[in-house]
SEVEXNU-551653 format. One record per residue (C-alpha): residue in one letter; x, y, z. Coordinates in steps of 0.2 Angstrom, whole numbers, plus 5000, padded with zeros to 4 digits. Layout:
BEGIN
aXYZ/...
***
This chain:
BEGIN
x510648035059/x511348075077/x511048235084/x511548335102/x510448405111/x511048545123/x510048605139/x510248745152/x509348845161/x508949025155/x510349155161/x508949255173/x508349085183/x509249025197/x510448875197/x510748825216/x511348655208/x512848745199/x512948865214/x513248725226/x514548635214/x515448825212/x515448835230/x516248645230/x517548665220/x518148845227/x518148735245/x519348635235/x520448765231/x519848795214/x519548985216/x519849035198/x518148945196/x516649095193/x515249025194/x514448855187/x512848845178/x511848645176/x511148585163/x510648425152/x511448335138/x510248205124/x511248105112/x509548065102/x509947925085/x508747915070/x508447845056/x507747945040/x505947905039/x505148075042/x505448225029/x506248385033/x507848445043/x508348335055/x508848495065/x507048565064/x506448395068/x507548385086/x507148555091/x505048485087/x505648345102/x506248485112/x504748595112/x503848435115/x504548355127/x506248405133/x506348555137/x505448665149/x505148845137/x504748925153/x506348915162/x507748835150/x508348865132/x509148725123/x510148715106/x510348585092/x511748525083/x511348385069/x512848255067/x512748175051/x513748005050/
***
């Protein structure tokens, strides 16, 4: 089982990373550009040993360990090869 994992920071918490990258790319003549928001990407692969959803079972690793609940929100999508 492979899933995605997708996170970003919530929508009312500055990102002055994607700011400076909005402001970059304007300087570069990209002005249709509106703004730029950062965030992370997992690619997590794993075999079949535990029981249960495998989409329940990645967003358990998020809460755990990667991502911050505080200031980012994530979501999961299950790849089933």
């Amino acid at each position: 089982m492979k899933g995605k994992i997708y996170v970003y920071l919530k929508k009312q918490v500055l990102d002055p990373q994607g700011k400076a990258i909005e402001n970059a790319l304007k300087s570069l003549g990209f002005e249709e550009v509106k703004s730029v928001r950062v965030g992370k990407f997992f690619e997590i692969e794993t075999d079949s040993s535990f029981s249960g959803s495998a989409k329940e079972r990645m967003k358990e690793y998020c809460k755990k360990l990667l991502v911050n609940g505080v200031i980012e929100d994530f979501e999961v999508e299950a790849v089933e090869e």
